[in-house]
C-alpha positions in Angstrom: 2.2 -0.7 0.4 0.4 -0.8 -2.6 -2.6 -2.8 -4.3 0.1 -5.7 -5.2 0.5 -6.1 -1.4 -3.0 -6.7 -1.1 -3.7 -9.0 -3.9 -0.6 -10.9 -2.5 -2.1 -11.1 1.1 -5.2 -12.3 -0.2 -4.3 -15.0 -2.6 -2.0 -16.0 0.8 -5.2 -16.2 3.3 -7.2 -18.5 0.1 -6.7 -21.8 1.5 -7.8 -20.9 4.8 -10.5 -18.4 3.4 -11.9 -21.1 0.6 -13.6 -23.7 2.8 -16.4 -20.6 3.8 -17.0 -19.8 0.5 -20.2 -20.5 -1.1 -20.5 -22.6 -4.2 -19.9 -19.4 -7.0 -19.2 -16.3 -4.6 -15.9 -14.5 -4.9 -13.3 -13.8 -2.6 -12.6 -10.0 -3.0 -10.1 -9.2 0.3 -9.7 -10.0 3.6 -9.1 -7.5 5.8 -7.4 -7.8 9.8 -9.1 -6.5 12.9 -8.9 -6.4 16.3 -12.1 -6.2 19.3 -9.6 -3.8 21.5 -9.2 -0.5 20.6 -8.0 1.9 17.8 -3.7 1.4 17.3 -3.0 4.7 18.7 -5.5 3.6 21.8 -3.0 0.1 21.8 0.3 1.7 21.7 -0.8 3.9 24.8 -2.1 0.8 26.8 1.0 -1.3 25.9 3.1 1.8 27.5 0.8 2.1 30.6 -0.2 -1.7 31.2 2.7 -4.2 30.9 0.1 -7.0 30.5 -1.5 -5.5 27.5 -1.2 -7.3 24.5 -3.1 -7.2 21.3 -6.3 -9.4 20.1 -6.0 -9.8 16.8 -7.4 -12.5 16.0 -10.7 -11.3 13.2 -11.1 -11.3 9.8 -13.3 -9.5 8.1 -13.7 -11.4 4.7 -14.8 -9.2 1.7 -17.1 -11.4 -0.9 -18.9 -10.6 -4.2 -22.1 -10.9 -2.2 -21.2 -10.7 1.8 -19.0 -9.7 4.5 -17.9 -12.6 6.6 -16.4 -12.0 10.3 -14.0 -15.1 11.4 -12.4 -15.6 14.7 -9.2 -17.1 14.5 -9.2 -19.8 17.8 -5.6 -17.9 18.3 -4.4 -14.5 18.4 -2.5 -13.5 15.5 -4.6 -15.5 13.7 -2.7 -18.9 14.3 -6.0 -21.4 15.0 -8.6 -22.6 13.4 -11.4 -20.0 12.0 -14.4 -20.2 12.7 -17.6 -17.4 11.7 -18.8 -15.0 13.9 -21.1 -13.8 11.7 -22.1 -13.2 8.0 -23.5 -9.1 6.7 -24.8 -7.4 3.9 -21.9 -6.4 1.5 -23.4 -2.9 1.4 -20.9 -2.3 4.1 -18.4 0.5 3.9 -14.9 -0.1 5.9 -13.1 2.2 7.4 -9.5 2.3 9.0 -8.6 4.6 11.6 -5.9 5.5 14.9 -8.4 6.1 17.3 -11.8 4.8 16.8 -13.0 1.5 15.6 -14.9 0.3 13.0 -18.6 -0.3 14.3 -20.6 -2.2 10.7 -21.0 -5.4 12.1 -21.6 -7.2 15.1 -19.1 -5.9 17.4 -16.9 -2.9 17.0 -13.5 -3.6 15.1 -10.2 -1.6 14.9 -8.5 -1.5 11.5 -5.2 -0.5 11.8 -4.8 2.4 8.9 -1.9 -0.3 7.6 -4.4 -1.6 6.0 -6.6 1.2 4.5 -5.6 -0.3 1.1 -7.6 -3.4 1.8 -10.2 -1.7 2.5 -10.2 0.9 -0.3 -10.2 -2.3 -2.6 -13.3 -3.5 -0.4 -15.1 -0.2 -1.0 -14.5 0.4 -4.3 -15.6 -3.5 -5.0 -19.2 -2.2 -2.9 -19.0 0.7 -5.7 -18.1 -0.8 -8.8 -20.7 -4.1 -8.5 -23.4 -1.5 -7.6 -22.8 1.3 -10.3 -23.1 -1.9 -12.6 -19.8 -2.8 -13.6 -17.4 -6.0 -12.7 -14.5 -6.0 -10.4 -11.6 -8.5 -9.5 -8.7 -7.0 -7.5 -6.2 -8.4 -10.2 -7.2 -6.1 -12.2 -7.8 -3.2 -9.7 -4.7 -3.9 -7.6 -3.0 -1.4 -9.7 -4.9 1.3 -9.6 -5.3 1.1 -5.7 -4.4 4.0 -3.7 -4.6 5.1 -0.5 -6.5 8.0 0.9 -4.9 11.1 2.0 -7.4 12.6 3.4 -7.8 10.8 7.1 -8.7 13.8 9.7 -7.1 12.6 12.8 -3.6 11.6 11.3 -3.6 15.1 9.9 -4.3 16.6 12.6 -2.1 15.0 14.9 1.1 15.7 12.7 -0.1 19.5 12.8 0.5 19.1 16.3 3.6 16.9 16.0 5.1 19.7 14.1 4.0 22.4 16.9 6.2 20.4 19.6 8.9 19.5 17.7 9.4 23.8 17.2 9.4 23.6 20.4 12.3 21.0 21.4 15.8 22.7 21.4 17.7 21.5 18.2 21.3 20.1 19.0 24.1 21.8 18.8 26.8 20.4 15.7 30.0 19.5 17.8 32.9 21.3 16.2 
């Protein structure tokens, strides 16, 4: 992924994204979320409970002067979108495995897939208030992710523990 990806995404989502845009305010991204829980919280649920399935179905919309929360009618974002709610852009996003996302008026997850959406959300919040301009056309290229997220570190420390642990295969001769 990189900030191409999410300049692509968001110039895809426009047309259904435009008609909640005030008369002058600029869309920045739009960033996927779910009300259930963190992905790595997900995958566990699918594995223990058949009749899990996901509820994506939120967007939270990044402006020049707001967030935006819409609620698709359909998961997967296939109905019409309505608002849940409107915030202060002072918001920070984050993405993470295991937790979600409490800002606005629910908690959301944000699968780290898209922790380049919202590293161009937060370094939109940054740039307007240190002064300066931003448009993610310009930014998409110099977009990069974080490498620095806690819990997926420390989870392939322990990934590497185990897997000393599992007998290797033999090569067949």
């Amino acid at each position: 992924m990189n900030g191409a990806d999410v300049l692509r995404d968001r110039e895809e989502l426009r047309p259904r994204l435009e008609p909640f845009l005030e008369d002058g305010e600029s869309l920045d991204v739009a960033i996927r979320a779910s009300s259930r829980p963190a992905k790595a919280v997900k995958m566990v649920a699918m594995e223990a409970w058949p009749f899990f399935h996901e509820k994506d179905k939120f967007l939270l919309v990044a402006t020049d002067r707001r967030w935006l929360v819409l609620e698709s009618a359909k998961e997967k974002f296939e109905g019409d979108l309505h608002v849940r709610g409107t915030f202060d852009r002072s918001i920070r996003v984050e993405t993470s495995w295991l937790t979600r996302f409490d800002g606005f008026d629910q908690p959301y997850a944000v699968d780290p897939i898209y922790e380049l959406w919202a590293v161009a959300a937060n370094d939109a919040l940054e740039t307007r208030a240190a002064g300066g301009s931003w448009d993610l056309a310009t930014a998409a290229d110099g977009l990069t992710a974080d490498d620095n997220d806690r819990v997926t570190e420390a989870l392939g420390d322990v990934v590497m523990k185990v897997g000393k642990l599992v007998p290797r295969r033999r090569a067949k001769s």
